[in-house]
C-alpha positions as a printed Julia matrix, in Angstrom:
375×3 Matrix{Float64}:
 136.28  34.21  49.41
 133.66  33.26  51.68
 131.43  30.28  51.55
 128.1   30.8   53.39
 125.66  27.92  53.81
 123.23  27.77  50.5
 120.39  29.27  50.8
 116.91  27.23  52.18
 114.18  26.12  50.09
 110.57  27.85  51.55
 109.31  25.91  54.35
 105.99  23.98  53.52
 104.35  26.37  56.4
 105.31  29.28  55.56
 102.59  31.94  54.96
 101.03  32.06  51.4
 101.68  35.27  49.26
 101.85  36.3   45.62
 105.33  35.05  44.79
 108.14  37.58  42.52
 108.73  37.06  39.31
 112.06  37.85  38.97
 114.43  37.66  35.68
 118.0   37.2   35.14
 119.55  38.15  31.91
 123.28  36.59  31.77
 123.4   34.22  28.14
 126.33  34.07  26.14
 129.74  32.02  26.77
 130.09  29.04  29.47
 132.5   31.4   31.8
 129.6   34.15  32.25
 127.35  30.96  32.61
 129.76  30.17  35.91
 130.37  33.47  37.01
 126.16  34.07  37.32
 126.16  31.52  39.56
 126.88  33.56  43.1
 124.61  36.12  41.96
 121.67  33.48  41.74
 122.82  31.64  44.82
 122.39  35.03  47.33
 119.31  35.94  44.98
 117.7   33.15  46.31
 118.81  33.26  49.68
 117.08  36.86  50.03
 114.02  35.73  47.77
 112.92  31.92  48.95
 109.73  32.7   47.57
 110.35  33.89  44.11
 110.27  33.05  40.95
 113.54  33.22  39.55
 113.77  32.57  35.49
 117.34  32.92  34.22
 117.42  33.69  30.76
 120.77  31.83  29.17
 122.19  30.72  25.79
 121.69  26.94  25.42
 125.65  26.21  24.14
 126.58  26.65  27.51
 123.89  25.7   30.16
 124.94  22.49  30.58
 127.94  23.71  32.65
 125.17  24.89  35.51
 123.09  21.79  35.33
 121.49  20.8   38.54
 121.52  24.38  39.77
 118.92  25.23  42.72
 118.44  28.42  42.53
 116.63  28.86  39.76
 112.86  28.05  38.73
 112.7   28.1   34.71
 115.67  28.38  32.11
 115.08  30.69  29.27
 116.73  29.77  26.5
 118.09  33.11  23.6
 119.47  32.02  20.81
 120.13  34.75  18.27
 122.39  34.53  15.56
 126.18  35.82  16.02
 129.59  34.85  14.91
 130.4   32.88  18.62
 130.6   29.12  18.82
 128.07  28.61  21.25
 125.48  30.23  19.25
 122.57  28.03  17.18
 120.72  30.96  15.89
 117.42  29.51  16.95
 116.06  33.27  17.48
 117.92  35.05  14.14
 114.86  36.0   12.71
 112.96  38.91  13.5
 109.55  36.57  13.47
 111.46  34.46  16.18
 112.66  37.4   18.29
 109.01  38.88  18.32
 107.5   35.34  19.46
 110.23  35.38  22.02
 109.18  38.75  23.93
 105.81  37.53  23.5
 106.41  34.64  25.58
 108.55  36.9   28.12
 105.56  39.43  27.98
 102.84  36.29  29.34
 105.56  35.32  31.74
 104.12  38.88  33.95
 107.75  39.43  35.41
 107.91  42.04  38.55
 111.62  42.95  38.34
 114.57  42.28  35.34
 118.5   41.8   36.47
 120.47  43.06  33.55
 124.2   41.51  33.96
 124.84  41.61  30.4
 126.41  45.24  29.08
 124.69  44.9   25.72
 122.21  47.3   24.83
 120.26  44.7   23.36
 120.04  42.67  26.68
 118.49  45.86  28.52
 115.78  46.43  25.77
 114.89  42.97  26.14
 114.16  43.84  29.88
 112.29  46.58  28.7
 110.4   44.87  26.2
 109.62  41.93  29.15
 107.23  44.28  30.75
 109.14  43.89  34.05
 108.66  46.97  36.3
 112.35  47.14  37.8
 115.03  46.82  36.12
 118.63  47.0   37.28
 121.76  46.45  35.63
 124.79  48.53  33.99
 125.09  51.96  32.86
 126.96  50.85  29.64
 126.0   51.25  25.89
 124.12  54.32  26.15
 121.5   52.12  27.33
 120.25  53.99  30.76
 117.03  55.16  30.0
 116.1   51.81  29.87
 116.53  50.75  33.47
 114.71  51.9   36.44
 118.36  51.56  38.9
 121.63  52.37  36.86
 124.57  50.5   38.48
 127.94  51.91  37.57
 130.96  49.03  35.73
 133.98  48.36  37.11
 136.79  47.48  35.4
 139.17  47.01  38.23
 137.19  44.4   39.79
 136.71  40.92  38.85
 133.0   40.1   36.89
 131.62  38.31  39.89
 131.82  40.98  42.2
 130.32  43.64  39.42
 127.76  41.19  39.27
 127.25  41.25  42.84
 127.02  45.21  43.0
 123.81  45.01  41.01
 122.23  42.79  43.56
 123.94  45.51  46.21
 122.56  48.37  44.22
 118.84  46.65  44.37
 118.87  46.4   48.66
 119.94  42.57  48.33
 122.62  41.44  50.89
 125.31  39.16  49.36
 126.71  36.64  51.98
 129.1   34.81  49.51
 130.96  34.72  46.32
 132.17  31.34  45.66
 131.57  29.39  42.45
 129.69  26.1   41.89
 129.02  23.08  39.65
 127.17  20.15  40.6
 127.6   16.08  38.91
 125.55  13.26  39.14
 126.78   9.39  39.7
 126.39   8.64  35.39
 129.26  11.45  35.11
 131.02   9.93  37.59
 130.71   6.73  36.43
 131.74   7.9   32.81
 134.88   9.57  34.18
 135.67   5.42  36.01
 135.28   4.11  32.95
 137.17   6.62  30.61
 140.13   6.48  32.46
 140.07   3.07  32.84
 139.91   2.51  28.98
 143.13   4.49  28.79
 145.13   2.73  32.25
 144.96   5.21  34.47
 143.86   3.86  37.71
 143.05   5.7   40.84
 146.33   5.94  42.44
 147.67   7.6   39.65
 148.42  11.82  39.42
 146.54  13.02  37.08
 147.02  16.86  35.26
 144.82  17.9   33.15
 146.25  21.13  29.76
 143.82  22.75  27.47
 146.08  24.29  24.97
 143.36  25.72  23.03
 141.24  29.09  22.28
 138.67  29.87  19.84
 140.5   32.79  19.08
 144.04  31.16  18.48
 146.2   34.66  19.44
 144.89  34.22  22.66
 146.82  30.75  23.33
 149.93  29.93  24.66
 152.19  28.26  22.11
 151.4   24.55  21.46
 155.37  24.15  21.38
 154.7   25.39  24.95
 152.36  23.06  26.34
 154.12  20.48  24.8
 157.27  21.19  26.9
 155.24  21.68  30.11
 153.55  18.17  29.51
 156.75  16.21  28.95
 158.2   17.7   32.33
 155.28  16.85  34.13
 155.2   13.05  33.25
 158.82  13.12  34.33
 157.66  13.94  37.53
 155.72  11.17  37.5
 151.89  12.37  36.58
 150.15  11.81  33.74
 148.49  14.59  31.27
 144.98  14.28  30.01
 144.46  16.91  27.35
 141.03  18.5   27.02
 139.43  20.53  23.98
 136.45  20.51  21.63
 135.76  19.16  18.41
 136.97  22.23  16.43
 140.22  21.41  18.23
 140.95  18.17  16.28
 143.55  19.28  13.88
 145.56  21.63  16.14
 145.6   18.46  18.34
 147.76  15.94  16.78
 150.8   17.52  17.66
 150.42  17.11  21.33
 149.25  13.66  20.97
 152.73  12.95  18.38
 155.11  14.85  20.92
 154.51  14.35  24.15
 155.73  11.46  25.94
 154.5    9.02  26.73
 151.43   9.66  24.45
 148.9   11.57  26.8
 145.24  10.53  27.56
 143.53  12.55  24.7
 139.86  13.37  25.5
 139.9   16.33  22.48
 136.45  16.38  21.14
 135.77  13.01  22.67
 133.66  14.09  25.77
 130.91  16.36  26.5
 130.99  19.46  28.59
 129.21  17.51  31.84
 131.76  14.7   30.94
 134.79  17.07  30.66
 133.54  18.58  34.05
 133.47  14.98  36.08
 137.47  13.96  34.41
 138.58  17.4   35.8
 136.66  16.25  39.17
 139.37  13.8   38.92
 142.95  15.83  38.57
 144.72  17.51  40.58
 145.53  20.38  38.46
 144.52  22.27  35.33
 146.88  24.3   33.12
 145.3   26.13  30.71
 144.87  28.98  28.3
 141.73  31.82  29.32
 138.53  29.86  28.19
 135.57  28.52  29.59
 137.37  25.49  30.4
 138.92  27.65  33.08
 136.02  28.59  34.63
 134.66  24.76  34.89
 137.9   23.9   36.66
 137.68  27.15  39.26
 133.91  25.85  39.41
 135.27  22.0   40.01
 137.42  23.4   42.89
 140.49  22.22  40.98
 143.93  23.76  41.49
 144.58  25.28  38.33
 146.95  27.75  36.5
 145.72  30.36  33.64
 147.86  31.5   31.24
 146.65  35.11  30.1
 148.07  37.3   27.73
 145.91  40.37  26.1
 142.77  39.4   28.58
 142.66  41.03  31.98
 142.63  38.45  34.69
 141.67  41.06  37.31
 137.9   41.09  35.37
 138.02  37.87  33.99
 140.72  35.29  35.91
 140.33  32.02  37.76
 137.98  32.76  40.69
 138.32  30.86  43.64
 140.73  29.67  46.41
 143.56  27.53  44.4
 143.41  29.22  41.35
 146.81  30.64  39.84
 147.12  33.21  36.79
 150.79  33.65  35.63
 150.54  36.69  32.99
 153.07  39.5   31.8
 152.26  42.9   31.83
 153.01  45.41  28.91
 152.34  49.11  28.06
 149.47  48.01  26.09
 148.21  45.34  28.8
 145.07  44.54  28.75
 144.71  45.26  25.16
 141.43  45.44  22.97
 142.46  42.23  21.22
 142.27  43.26  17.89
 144.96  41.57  16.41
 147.31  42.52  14.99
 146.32  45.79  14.99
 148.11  47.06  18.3
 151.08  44.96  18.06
 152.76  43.08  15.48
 152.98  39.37  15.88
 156.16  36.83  17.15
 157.39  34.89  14.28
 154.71  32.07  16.04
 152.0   34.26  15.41
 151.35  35.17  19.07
 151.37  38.25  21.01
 154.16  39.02  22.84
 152.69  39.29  26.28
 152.18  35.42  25.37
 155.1   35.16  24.08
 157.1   36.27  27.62
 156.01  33.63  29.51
 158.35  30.84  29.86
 157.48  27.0   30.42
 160.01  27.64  33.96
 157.57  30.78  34.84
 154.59  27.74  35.04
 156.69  25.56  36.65
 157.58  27.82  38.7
 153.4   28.65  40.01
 152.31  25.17  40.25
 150.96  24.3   43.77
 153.2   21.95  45.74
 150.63  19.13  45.8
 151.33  18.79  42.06
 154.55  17.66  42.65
 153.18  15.25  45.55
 151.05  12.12  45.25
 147.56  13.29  44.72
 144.91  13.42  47.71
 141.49  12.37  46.99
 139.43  14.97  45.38
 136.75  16.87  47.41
 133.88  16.55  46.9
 132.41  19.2   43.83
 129.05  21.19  45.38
């Protein structure tokens, strides 16, 4: 993956001219948060002078903030059964207000990453002249350039093609995240609280998924953890506040008891204690994406998901996955499959704690370097 210089802000000299108003429509889950990212980044880069408004959910913008790319954040919030959402714009009254306010906004041109057709109406209904995005969902009369989906290429790089389809180079394709000192300084202090100092290895496991099919067995995880404190490192184990419960066997079973930041962090504080491991194990989740993001060496575990659209992007990154018949599947469970006697899926269920073990990059096993620094 390549990793072109960022893009310059507008020199103060440069001539004056009506600027772009350009909008981005990628909201949803923290993953498609950090997969937008590259698409924004060579945006810019061809478009100094624009305005760039990137229209996002607000569970999951915190994983992109301090980006530079963008002028204005755009917050859609409608009501639907995902975690993230707050269902600040269920109501039809709110929804109406909410293209009003696009409407004033006078945008010039409308990027439509999500497939929905929902997303492209409300490109439509912006007033924007050009619109480009996906030929999915029936949805093509409503775009001015139809961009054709790939499903045997990862998300970024379908992202990228509608930039490609619109005449905009891409240079790049690498992720980003960006922390300031108070994270840092959290992350000191955290560990500290729980004695890890900063000689010591640390590996970070998120054993969780909102949708508990798609996770690796906790009996799993458990295994993993105990033979990598034998090694010598210590395991700090992430996950939300929903992930309480499920929780408290880790923290009972692995040995010594792990440092347990479950629900005890926030996503820009979970972002600067990954900052300080050297490697992530973890189910496919968002947390995945904030490690790739982080530059962390980590492993993904995936089972029904396809990690060709949706895996680990970036140099490091490891997926360790078992391919069936009905690989990927449309994760309808148990509808195409019946489950183990652990409730899982048995694409899950074939991969071994040794078949981990066995991908983990050498440094793992080595005294940690210092971390590079996160862009």
């Amino acid at each position: 993956m390549s990793d072109a210089t960022a893009p310059r802000p507008r020199p103060d000299n440069a001539a004056p001219r009506r600027d772009e108003r350009i909008l981005v429509l990628r909201y949803r889950f923290i993953g498609d948060t950090l997969l937008t990212v590259p698409f924004l980044r060579n945006l810019r880069r061809a478009k100094p002078d624009a305005h760039i408004a990137w229209l996002v959910a607000p569970g999951s913008v915190d994983a992109v903030h301090g980006i530079p790319y963008v002028d204005e954040l755009l917050y859609w919030d409608p009501a639907t059964t995902h975690a993230e959402s707050r269902g600040a714009h269920a109501g039809w009254r709110a929804k109406l207000a909410f293209i009003r306010a696009l409407r004033r906004r006078r945008f010039d041109r409308a990027y439509v990453l999500k497939r929905s057709l929902s997303s492209a109406l409300i490109a439509w209904l912006s007033g924007a002249r050009r619109r480009i995005g996906f030929a999915t969902e029936g949805r093509s009369l409503l775009l001015t350039t139809r961009v054709p989906y790939r499903h045997d290429q990862h998300e970024v790089q379908n992202f990228l093609d509608v930039l490609r389809a619109d005449g905009v180079p891409v240079h790049d394709d690498h992720l980003e995240a960006w922390l300031g000192d108070d994270e840092r300084r959290f992350a000191d202090a955290f560990l500290a609280d729980h004695g890890i100092d900063a000689a010591q290895r640390l590996v970070a496991i998120h054993p969780f998924a909102t949708n508990k099919p798609r996770a690796w067995h906790e009996d799993n995880f458990i295994a993993l953890a105990n033979r990598l404190q034998a090694d010598g490192a210590r395991v700090i184990v992430f996950g939300g506040p929903g992930d309480a419960a499920d929780a408290a066997p880790l923290r009972e079973r692995i040995v010594p008891a792990p440092v347990m930041a479950v629900g005890a962090t926030t996503l820009r504080q979970t972002m600067a204690l990954l900052e300080r491991c050297e490697l992530l194990v973890c189910n496919d989740s968002g947390i995945m994406h904030l490690g790739a993001a982080m530059r962390r060496p980590l492993v993904a575990l995936f089972g029904p998901q396809s990690p060709q659209k949706f895996g680990p992007w970036g140099d490091g990154c490891a997926v360790v996955t078992k391919r069936f018949a009905c690989s990927p599947c449309r994760q309808k469970f148990f509808d195409e499959c019946a489950p183990s006697p652990r409730g899982k899926p048995a694409c899950l269920e074939a991969i071994s704690v040794d078949d981990v073990i066995a991908t983990l990059p050498r440094k793992a096993a080595s005294p940690q370097a210092a971390p590079q620094a996160t862009r």
